[in-house]
Legacy VTK file of the C-alpha trace (Angstrom):
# vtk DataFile Version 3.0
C-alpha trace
ASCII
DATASET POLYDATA
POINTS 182 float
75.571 73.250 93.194
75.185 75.543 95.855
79.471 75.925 96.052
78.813 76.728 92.969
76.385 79.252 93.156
78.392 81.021 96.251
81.798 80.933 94.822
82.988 78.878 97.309
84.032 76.168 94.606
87.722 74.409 95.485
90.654 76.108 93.558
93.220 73.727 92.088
97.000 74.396 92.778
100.049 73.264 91.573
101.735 72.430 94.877
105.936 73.623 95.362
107.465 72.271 98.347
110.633 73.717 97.378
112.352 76.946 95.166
115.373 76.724 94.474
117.596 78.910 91.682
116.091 76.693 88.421
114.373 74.271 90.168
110.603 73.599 91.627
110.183 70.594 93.442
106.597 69.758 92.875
104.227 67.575 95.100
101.600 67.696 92.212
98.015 68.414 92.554
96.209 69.787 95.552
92.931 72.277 95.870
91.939 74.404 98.501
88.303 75.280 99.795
87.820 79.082 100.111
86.527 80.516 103.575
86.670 83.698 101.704
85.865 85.279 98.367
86.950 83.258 95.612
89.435 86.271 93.915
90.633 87.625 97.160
91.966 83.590 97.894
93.634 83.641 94.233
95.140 87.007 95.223
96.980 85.788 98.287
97.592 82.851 96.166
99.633 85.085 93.343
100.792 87.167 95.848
102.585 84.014 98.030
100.412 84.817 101.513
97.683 81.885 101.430
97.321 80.641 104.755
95.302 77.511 105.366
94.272 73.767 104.552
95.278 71.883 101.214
93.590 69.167 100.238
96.179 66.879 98.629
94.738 65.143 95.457
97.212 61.936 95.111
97.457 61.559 98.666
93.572 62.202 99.909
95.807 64.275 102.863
94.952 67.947 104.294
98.040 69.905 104.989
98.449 73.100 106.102
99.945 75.736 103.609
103.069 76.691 105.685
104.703 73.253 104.680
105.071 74.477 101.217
107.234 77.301 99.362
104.093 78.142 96.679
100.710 77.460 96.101
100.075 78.086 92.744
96.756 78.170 90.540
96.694 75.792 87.967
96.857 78.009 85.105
99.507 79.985 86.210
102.064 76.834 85.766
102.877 75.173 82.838
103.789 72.030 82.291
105.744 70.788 78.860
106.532 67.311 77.273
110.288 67.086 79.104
108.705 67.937 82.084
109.642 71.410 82.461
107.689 74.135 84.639
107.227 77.763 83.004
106.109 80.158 85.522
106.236 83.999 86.673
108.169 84.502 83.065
110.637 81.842 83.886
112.021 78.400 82.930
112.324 75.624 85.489
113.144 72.309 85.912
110.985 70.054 87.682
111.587 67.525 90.484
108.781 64.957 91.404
108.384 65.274 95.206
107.461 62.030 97.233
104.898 61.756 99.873
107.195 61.390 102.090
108.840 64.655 101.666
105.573 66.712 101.517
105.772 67.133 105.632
109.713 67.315 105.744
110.258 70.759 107.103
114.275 70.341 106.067
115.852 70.713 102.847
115.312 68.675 99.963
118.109 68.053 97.184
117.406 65.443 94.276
118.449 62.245 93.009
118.413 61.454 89.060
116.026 58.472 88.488
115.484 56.250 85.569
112.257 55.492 84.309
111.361 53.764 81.303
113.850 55.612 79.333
113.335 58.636 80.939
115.555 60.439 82.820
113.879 62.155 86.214
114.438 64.374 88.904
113.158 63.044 92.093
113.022 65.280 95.278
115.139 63.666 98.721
115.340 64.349 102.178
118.820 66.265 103.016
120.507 64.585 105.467
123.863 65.295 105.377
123.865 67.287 108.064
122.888 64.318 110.236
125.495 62.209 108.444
128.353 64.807 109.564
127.160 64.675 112.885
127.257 60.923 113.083
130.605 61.000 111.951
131.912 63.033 114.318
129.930 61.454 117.252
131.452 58.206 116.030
135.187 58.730 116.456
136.264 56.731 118.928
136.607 57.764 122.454
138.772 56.691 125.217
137.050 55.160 128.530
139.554 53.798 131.258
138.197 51.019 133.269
139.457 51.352 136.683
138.177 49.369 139.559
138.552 52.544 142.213
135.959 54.206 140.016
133.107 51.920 139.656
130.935 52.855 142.140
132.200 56.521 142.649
129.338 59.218 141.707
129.603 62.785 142.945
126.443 63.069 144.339
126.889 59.775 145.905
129.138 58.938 149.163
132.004 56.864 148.388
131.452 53.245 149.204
134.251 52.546 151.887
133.205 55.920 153.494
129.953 54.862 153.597
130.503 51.476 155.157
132.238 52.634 157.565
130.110 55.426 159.059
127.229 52.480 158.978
129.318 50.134 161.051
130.787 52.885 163.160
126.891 53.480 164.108
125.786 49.471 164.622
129.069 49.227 166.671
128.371 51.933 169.056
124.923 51.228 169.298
125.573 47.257 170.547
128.425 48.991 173.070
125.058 50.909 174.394
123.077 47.779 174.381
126.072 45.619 175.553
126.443 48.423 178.669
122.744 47.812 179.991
123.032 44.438 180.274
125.981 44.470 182.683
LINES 1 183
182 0 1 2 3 4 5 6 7 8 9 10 11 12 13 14 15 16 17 18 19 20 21 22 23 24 25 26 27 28 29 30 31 32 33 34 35 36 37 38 39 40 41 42 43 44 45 46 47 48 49 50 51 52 53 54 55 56 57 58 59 60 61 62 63 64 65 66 67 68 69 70 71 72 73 74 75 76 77 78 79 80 81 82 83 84 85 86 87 88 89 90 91 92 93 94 95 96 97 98 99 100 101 102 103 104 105 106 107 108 109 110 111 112 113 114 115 116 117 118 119 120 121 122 123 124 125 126 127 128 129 130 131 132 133 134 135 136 137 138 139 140 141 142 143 144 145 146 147 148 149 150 151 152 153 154 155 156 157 158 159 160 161 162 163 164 165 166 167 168 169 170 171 172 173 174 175 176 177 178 179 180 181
């Protein structure tokens, strides 16, 4: 009651992790408690600058804004029986984002998925960029197995040198000890 009486009630939002030319991919859901006035929040929400906490409602998870493309109010997207978005005077198709993707910070691209006898558009993480550089990475390479360099480390004396400055020292030191005994 008293959120009430303040104005400090949550604002539901459609939630866009992604724009792209005729395509929203929607996370659903979410509202947002205002620290400030109630219509100066829905004017940085319209305007695209909200900065702050969502409360996720499928997912019972606060995010922070920045993870997202838009924000939206509620009644300033529409949602029709084929699942298409109408919003800021335009027509979009609609991809259902995962929970999964709603932290991704890359880009998403979508799968077709049937349900029922529905056709959907389901949001994916792009990761075809990884997949390249796998690929590449996973040519094969060429590594000679040579007994002289086995050991060798450039930072590290060569074995044989090594061994022998050791036993040049223990043989001149039992010449020393050798010499006070006679």
């Amino acid at each position: 009651m008293l959120k009430w009486l303040t104005g400090k009630q949550p604002i539901p939002v459609w939630v866009i992790k992604q724009i792209d030319d005729s395509l929203l991919h929607l996370c659903g859901q979410g509202s947002i408690e205002p620290q400030a006035k109630r219509s100066s929040v829905i004017d940085a929400l319209h305007a695209g600058r909200y900065e702050g906490a969502v409360s996720m409602a499928n997912g019972g998870l606060v995010l922070n804004a920045r993870l997202f493309a838009a924000l939206v109010p509620l009644e300033a997207l529409q949602l029709d029986d084929q699942g298409h978005a109408h919003w800021n005077g335009r027509h979009w198709y609609v991809a259902q984002t995962p929970q999964r993707c709603w932290t991704f910070e890359g880009r998403l691209v979508t799968q077709r998925q049937v349900l029922g006898n529905q056709e959907q558009l389901i949001s994916v993480e792009d990761v075809s960029d990884i997949r390249r550089q796998v690929q590449s990475a996973a040519t094969p390479g060429r590594v000679n197995y040579d007994p002289r360099g086995v050991n060798e480390h450039p930072l590290i004396a060569r074995r044989d040198e090594g061994d022998a400055a050791e036993r040049k020292d223990t043989d001149s030191g039992t010449d020393k000890w050798r010499g006070h005994d006679d």
